[in-house]
MARTIGU-285889 format. One record per residue: residue number from 1; x, z, y of N, C-alpha, C, O, CB in turn. Coordinates in Angstrom, 1 decimal. Glycine has a CB too. Layout:
REM MARTIGU-285889
   k     nx     nz     ny    cax    caz    cay     cx     cz     cy     ox     oz     oy    cbx    cbz    cby
 NUM      X      Z      Y      X      Z      Y      X      Z      Y      X      Z      Y      X      Z      Y
...
REM end
This chain:
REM MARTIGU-285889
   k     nx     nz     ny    cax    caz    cay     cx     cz     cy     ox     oz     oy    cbx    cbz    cby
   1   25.6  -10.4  -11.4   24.9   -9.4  -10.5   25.5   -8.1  -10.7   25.5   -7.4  -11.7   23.4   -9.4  -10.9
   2   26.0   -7.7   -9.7   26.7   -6.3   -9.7   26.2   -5.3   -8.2   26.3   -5.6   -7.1   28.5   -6.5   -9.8
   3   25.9   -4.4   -8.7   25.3   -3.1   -7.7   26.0   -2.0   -7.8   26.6   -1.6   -8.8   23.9   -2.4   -8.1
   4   26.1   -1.5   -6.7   26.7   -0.3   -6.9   26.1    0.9   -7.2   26.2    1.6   -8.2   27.4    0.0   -6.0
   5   25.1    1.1   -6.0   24.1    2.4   -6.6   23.1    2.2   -7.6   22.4    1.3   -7.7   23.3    2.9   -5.7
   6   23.1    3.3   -8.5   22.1    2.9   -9.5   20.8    2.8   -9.0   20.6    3.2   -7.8   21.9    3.9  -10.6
   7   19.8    2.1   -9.9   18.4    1.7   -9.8   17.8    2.6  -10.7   18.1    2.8  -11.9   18.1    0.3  -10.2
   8   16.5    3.6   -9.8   15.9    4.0  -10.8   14.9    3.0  -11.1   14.5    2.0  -10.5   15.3    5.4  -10.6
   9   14.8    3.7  -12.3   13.3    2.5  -12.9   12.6    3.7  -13.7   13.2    4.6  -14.3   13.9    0.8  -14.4
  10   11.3    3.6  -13.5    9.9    4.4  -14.3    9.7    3.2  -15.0    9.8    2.2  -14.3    8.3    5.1  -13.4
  11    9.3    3.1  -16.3    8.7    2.3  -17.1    7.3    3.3  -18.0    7.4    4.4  -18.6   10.1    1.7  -18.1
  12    6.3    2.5  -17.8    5.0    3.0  -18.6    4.7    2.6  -19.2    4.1    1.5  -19.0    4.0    3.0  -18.2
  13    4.8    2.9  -20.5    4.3    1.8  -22.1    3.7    3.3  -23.3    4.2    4.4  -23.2    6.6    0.7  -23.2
  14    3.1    3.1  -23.9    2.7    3.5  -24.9    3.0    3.8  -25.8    2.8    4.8  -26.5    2.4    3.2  -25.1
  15    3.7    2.2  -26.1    4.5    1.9  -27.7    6.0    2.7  -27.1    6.5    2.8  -26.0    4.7   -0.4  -28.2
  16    6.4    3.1  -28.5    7.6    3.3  -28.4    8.7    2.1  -29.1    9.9    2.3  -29.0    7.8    4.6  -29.0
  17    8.3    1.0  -29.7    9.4    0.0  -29.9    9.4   -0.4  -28.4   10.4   -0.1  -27.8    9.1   -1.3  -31.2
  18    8.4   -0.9  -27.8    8.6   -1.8  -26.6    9.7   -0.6  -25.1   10.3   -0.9  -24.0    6.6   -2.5  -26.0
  19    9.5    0.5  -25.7   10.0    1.5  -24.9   11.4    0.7  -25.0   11.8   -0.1  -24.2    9.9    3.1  -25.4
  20   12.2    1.5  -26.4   13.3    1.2  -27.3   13.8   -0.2  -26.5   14.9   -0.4  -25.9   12.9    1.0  -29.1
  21   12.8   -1.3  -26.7   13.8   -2.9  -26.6   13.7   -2.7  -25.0   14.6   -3.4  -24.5   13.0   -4.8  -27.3
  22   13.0   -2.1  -24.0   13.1   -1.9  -22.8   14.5   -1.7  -22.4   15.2   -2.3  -21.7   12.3   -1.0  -22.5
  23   14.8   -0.4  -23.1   15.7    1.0  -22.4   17.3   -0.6  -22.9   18.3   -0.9  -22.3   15.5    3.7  -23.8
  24   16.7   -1.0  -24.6   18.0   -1.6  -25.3   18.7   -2.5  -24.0   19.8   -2.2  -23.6   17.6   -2.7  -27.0
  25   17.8   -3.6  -23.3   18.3   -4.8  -22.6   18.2   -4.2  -21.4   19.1   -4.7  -20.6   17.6   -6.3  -22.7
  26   17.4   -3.2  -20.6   18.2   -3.0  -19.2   19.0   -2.4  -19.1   19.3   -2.3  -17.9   17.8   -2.6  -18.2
  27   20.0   -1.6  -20.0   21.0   -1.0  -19.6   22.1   -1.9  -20.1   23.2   -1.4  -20.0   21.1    0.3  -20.0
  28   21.9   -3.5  -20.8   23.0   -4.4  -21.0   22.9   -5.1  -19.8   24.0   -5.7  -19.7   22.9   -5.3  -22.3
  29   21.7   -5.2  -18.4   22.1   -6.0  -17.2   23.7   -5.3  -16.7   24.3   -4.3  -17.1   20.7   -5.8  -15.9
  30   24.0   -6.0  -15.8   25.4   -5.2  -15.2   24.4   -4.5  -14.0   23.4   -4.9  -13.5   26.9   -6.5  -14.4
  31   25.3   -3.1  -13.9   25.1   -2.5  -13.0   24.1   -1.1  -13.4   23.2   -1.2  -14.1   24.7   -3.4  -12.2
  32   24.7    0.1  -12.5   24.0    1.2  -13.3   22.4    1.5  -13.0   21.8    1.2  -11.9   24.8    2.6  -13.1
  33   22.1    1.9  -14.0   19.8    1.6  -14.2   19.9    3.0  -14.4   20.7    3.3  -15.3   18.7    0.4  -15.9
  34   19.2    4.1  -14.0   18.4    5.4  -14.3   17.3    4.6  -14.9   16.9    3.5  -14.4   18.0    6.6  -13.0
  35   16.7    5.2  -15.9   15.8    4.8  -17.1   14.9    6.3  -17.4   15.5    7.2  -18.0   16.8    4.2  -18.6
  36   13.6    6.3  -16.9   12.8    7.2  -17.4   11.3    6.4  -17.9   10.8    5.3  -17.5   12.7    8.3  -16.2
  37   10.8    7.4  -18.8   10.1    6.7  -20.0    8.6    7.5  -19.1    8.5    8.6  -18.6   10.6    7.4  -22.0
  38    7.6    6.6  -19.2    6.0    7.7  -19.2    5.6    7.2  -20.5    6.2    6.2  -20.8    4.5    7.2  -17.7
  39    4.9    7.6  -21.3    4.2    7.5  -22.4    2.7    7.5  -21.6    2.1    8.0  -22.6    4.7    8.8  -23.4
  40    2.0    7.4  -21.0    0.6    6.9  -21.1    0.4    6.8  -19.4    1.5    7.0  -18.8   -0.7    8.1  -22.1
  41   -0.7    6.6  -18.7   -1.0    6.5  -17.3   -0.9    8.1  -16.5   -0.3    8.5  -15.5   -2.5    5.7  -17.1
  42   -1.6    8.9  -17.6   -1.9   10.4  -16.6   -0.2   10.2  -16.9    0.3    9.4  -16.0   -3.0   12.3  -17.3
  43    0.6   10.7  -17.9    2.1   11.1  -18.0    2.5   10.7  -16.7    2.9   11.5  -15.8    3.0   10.3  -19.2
  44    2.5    9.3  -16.4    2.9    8.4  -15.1    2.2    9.3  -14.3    2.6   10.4  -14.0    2.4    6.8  -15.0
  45    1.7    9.0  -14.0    0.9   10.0  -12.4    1.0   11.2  -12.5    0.8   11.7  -11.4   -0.8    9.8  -12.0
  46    1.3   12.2  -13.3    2.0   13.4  -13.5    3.4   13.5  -13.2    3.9   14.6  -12.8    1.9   13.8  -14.8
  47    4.0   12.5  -13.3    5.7   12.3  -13.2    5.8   12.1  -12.1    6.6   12.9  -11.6    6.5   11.2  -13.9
  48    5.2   11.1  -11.4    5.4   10.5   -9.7    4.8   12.0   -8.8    5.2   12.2   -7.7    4.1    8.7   -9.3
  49    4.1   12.6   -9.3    3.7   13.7   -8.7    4.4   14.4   -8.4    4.6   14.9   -7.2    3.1   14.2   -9.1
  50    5.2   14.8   -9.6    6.2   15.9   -9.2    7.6   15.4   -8.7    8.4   16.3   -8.7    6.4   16.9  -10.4
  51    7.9   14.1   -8.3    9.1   12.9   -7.5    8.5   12.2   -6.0    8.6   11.0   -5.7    9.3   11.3   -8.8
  52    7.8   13.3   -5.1    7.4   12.9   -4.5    8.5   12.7   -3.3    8.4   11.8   -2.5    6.5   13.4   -4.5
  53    9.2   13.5   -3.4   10.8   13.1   -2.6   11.8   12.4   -3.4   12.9   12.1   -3.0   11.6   14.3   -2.2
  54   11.3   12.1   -4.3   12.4   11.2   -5.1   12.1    9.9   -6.0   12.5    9.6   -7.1   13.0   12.1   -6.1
  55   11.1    9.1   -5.1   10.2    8.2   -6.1   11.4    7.3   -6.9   12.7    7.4   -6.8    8.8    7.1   -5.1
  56   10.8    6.6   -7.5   11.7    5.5   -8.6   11.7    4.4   -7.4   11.0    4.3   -6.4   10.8    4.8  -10.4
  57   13.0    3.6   -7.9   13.1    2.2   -7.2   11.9    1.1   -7.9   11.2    0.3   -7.2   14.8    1.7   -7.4
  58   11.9    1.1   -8.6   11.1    0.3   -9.6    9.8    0.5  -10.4   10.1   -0.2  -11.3   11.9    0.0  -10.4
  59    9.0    0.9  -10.6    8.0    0.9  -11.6    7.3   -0.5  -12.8    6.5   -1.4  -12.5    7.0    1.5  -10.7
  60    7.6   -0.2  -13.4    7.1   -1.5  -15.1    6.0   -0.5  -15.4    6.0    0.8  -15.4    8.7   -1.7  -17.1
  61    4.9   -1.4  -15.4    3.8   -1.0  -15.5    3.1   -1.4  -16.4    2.3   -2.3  -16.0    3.3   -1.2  -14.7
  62    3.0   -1.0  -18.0    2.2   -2.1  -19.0    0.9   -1.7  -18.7    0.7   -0.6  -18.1    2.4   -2.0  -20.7
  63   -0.5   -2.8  -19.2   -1.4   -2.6  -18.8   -2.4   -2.0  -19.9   -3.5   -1.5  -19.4   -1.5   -3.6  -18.2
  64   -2.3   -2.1  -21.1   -2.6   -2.0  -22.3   -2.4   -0.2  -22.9   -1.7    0.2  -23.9   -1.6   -3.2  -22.9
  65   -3.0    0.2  -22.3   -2.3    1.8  -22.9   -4.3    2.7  -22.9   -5.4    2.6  -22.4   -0.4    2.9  -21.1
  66   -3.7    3.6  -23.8   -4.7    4.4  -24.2   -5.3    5.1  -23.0   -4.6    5.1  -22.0   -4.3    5.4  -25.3
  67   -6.9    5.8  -23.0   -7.1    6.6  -21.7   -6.8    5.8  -20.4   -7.1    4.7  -20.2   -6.2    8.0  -21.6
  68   -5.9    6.8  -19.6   -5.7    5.8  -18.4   -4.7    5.1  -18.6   -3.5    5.4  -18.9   -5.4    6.3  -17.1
  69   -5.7    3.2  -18.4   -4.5    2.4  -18.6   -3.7    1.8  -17.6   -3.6    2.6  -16.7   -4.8    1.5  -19.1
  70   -3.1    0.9  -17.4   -2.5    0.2  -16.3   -3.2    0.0  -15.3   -2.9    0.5  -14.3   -2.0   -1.0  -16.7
  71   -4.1   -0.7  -15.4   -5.4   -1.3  -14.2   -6.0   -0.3  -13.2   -6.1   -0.6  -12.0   -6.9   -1.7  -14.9
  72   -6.3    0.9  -13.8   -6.4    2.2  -13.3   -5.0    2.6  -12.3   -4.8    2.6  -11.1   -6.5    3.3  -14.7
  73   -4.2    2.7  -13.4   -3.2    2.9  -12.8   -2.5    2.4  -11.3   -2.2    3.1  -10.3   -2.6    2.7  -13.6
  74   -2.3    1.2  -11.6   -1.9    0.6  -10.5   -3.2    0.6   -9.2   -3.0    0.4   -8.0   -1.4   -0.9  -11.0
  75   -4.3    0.8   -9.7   -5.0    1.3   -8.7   -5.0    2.4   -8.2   -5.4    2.4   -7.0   -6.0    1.1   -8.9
  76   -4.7    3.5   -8.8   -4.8    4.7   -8.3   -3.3    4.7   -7.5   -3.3    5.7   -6.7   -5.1    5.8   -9.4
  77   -1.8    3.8   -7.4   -1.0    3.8   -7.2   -1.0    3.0   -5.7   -0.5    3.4   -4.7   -0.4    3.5   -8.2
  78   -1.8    1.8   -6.0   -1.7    1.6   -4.6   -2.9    2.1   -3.6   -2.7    2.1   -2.4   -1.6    0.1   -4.6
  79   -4.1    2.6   -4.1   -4.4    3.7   -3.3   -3.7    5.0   -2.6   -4.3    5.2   -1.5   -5.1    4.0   -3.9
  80   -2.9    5.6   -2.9   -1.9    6.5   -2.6   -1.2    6.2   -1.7   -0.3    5.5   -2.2   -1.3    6.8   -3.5
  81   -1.1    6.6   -0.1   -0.2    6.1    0.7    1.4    6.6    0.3    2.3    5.8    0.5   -0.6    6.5    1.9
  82    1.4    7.8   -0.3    3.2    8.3   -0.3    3.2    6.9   -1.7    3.6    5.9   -1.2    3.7   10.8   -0.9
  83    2.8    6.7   -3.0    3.3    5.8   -4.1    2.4    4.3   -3.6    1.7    3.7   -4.5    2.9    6.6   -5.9
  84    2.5    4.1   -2.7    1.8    2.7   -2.7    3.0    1.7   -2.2    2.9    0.5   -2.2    0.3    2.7   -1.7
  85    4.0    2.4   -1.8    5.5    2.1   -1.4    6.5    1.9   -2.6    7.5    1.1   -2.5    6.2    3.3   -0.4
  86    6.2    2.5   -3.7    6.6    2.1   -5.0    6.6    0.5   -5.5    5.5    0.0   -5.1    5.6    3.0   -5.9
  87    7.4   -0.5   -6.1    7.0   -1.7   -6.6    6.7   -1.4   -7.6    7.4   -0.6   -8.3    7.7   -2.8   -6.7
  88    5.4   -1.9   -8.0    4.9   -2.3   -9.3    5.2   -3.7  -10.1    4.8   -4.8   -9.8    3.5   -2.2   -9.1
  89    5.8   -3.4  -11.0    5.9   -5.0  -11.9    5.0   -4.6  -13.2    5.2   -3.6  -13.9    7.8   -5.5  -12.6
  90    4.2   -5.2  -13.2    2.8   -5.4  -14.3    3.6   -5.9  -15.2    4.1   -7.0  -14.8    1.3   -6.4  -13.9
  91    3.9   -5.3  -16.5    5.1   -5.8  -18.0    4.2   -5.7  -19.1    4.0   -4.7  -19.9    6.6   -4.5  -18.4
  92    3.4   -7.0  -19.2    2.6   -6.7  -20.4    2.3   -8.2  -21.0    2.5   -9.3  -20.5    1.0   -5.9  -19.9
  93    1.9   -7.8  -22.3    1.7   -8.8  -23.2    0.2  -10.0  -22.8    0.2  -11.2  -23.0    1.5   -7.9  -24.8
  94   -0.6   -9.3  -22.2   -1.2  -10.3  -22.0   -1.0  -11.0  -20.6   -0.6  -10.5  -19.6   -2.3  -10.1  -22.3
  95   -1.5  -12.9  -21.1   -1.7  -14.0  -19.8   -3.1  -14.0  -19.3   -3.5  -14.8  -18.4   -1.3  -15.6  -20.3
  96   -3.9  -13.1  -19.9   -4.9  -13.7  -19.3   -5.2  -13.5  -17.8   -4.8  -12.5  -17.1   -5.8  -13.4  -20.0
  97   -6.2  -14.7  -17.2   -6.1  -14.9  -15.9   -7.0  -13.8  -15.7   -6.5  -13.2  -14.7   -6.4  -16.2  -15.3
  98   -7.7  -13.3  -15.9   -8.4  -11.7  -15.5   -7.5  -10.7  -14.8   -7.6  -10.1  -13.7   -9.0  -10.8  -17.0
  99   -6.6  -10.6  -15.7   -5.4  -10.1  -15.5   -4.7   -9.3  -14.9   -4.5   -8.1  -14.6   -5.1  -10.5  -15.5
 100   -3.9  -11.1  -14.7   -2.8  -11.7  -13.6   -3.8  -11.4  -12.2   -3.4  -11.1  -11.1   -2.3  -13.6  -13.8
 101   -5.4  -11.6  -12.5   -5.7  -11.7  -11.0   -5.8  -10.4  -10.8   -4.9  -10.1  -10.0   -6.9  -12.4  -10.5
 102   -6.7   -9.4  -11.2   -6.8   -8.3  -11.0   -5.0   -7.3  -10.6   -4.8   -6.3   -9.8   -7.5   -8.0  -12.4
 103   -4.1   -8.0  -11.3   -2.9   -6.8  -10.8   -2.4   -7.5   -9.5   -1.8   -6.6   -8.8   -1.3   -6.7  -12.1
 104   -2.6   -9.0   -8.8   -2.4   -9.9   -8.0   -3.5   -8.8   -6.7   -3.1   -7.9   -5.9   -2.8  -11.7   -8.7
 105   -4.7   -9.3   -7.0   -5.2   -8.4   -6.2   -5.1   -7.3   -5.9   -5.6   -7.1   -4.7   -5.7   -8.3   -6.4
 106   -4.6   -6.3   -6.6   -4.9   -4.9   -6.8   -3.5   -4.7   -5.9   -3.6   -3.7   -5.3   -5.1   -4.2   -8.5
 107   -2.7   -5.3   -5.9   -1.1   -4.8   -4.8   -0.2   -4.7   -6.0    0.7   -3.9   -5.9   -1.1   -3.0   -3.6
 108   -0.3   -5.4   -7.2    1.3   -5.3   -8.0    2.2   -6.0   -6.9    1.8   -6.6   -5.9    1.5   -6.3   -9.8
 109    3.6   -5.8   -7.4    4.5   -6.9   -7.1    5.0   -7.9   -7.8    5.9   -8.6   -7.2    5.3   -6.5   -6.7
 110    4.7   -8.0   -8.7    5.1   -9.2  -10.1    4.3   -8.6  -11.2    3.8   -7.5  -11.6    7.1   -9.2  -10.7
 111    4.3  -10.0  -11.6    3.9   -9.8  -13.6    4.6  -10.5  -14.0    4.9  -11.6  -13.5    2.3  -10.2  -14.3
 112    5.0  -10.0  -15.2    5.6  -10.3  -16.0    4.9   -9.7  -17.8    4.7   -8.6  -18.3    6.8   -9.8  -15.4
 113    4.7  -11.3  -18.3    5.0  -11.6  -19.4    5.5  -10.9  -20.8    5.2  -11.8  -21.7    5.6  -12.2  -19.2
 114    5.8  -10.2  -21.3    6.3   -9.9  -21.9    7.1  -10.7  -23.1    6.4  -11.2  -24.0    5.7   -9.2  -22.0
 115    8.2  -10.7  -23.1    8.9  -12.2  -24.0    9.2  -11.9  -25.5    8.9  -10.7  -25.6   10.6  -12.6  -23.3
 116    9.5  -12.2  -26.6    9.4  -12.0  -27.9   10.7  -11.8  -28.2   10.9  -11.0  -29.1    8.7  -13.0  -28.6
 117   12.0  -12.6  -27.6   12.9  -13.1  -28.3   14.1  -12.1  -27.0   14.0  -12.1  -25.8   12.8  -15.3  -28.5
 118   14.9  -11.5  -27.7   15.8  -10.7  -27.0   16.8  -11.5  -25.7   17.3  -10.9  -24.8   16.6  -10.1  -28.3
 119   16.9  -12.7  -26.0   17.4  -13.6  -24.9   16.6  -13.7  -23.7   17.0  -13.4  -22.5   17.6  -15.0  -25.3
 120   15.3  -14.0  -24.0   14.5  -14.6  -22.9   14.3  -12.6  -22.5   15.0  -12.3  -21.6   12.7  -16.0  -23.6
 121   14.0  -12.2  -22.7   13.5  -10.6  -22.3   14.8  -10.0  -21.3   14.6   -9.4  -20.3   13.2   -9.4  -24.0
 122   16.0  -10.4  -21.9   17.3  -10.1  -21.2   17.5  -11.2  -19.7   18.2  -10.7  -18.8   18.6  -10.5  -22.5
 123   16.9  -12.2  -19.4   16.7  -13.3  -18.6   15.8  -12.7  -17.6   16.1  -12.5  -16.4   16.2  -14.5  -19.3
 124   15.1  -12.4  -18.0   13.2  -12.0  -17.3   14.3  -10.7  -16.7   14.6  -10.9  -15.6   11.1  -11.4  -19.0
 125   14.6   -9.9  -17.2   14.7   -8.1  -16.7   16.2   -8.7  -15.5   16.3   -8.1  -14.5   15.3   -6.3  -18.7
 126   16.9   -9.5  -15.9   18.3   -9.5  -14.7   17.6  -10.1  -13.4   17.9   -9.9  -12.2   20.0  -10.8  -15.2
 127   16.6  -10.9  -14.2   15.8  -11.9  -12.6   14.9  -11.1  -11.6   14.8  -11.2  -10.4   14.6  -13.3  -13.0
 128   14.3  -10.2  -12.7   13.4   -9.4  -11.7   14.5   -7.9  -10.9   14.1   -7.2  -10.0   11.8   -8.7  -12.9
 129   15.7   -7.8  -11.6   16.4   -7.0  -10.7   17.3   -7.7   -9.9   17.9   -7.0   -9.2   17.0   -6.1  -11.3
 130   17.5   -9.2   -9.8   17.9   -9.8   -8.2   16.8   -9.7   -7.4   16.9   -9.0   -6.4   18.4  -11.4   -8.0
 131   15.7  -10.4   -7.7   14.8  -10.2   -7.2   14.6   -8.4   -6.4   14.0   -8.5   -5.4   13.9  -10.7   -8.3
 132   14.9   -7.3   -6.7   14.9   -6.1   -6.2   16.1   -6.2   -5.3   15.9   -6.3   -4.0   14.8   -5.1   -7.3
 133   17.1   -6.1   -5.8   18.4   -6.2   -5.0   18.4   -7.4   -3.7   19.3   -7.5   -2.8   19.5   -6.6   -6.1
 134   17.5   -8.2   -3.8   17.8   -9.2   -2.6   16.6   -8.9   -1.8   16.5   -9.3   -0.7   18.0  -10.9   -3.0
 135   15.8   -8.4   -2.3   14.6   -7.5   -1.3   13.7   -9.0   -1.6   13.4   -9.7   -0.6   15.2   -6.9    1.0
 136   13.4   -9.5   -2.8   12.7  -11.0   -2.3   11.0  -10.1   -2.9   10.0  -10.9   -2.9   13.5  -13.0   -3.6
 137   11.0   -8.7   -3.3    9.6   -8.3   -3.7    8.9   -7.8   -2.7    9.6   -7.3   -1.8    9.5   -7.3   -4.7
 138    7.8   -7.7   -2.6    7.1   -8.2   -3.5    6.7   -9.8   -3.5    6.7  -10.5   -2.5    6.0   -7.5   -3.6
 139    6.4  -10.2   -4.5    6.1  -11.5   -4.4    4.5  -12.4   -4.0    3.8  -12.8   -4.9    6.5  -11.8   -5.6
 140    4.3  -12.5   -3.3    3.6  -13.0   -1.9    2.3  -13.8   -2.3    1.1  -13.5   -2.3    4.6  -14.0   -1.0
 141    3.4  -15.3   -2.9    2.8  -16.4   -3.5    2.3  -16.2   -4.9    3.0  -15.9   -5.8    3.8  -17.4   -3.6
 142    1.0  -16.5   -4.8    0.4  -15.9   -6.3    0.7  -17.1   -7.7    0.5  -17.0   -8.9   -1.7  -15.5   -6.1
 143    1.3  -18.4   -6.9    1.7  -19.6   -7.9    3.2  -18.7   -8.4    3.5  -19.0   -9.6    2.0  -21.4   -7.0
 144    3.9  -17.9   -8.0    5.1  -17.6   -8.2    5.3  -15.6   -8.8    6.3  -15.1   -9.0    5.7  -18.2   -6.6
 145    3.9  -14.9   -8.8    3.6  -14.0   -9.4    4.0  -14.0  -10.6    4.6  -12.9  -10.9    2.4  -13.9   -9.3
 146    4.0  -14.6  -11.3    4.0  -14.5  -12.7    5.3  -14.8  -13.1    6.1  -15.4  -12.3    3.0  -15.3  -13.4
 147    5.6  -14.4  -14.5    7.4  -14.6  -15.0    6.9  -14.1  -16.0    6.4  -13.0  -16.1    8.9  -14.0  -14.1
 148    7.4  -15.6  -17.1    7.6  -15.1  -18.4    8.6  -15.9  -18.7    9.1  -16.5  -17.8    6.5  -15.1  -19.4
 149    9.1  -15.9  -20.1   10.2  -16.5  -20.4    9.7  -17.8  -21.4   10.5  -18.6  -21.9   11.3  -15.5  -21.0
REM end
């Protein structure tokens, strides 16, 4: 998989290891990734605020974060006509079906799993950026929503 223009990506996480193994395996996909960090939901919606001519190609959305969390978030995102054009990929540790349904409902464009093992996490992040590059998001079929490794 090779691109020429870079991809921005916003990633929203909390944790700073999962930041770290984030930033470590998408900049080993081929092809150049702009990589900006939110540390909690307001950070995120403070950041997209002031990129309103310049939104991200991508947004990773963990759901699990202090104050405003993901759920919020992606609600207040796809409420927003200028960021409701943003993809949301829901990147979080939990399966549960509450979830998956709630981010399914709510207008994510994928969930994704979060994987343990640096192979499968490197697999999951190249697939969900063909998936961007071949325009196949958002993903429709809610049997086919989900991606873990």
């Amino acid at each position: 998989m090779n691109y020429k223009s870079p991809i921005s990506i916003l990633l929203a996480d909390d944790d700073d290891d999962d930041r770290e193994i984030f930033a470590d395996v998408i900049h080993k996909v081929n092809g150049p990734i702009n990589l900006e960090n939110a540390i909690s939901g307001v950070d995120l919606i403070k950041k997209l605020d002031t990129k309103k001519q310049n939104l991200p190609d991508l947004l990773f959305l963990d759901l699990n974060m202090p104050g405003m969390d993901g759920r919020e978030c992606l609600h207040t995102l796809k409420s927003c006509d200028t960021l409701k054009k943003v993809p949301v990929i829901v990147f979080s540790t939990s399966a549960a079906s509450e979830d998956i349904d709630y981010a399914y409902n709510t207008g994510a464009d994928l969930y994704l799993i979060k994987p343990n093992k640096f192979s499968s996490y490197f697999s999951l992040l190249k697939n969900v950026l063909e998936l961007y590059i071949t325009k196949a998001l958002p993903i429709k079929d809610k049997k086919r929503f989900v991606f873990s490794a």
